[in-house]
N, C-alpha and C positions, 0 to 999 in steps of 0.2 A: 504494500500500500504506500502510497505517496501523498505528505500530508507537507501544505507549503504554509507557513507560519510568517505571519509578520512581527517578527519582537520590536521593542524598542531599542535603539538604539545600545543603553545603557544595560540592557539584559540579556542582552549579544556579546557585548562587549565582557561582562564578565563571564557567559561561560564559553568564549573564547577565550578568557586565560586560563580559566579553571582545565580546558581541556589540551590547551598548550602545555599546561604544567606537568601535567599525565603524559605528555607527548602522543595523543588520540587526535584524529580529526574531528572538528566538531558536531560533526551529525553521529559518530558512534558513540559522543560524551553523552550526548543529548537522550539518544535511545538508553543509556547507562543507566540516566537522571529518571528517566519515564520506568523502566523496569522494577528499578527500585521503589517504587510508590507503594505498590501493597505491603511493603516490608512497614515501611512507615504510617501506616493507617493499622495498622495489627502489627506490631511487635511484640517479640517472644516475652514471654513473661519469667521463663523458668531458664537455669541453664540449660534443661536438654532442648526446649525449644528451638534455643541461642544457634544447639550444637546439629540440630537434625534443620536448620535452617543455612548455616553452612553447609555441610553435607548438599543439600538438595543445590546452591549456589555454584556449587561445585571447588568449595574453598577448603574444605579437608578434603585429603587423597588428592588435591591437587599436585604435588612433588610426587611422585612414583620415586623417583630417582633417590630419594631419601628414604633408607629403611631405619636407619636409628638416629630418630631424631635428637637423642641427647648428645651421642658423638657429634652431629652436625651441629647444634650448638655450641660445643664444646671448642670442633674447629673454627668456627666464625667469630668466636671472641677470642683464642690466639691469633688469628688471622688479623683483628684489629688488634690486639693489643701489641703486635708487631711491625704496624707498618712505618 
């Protein structure tokens, strides 16, 4: 679907930085902004809400690449505390 928006100037204008910042074009910041809406109208109330809310996000199990997550913490704070 193709949906053509007239913002105002000044609300353009910020989430064109907002989506600069992210380094996104600003039509995927914008779909970002719109996807997130139901989260914010019903937010979790409970941690497992929080956690089966990521999950579904796809924000846990996103890293495969990481099997033990405390060693990889482990290595990212000598990594910084060496540079």
């Amino acid at each position: 679907m193709i949906v053509t928006l007239d913002l105002p100037a000044e609300l353009e204008d910020e989430l064109s930085l907002e989506a600069s910042q992210l380094k996104l074009p600003i039509t995927e910041y914008i779909l970002r902004v719109l996807s997130f809406r139901p989260f914010l109208q019903n937010p979790p109330k409970t941690g497992a809400e929080l956690v089966t809310y990521w999950e579904s996000s796809g924000i846990i199990n996103s890293r495969p690449d990481i099997t033990d997550s405390q060693e990889y913490a482990r290595r990212l704070r000598r990594e910084a505390e060496t540079r």
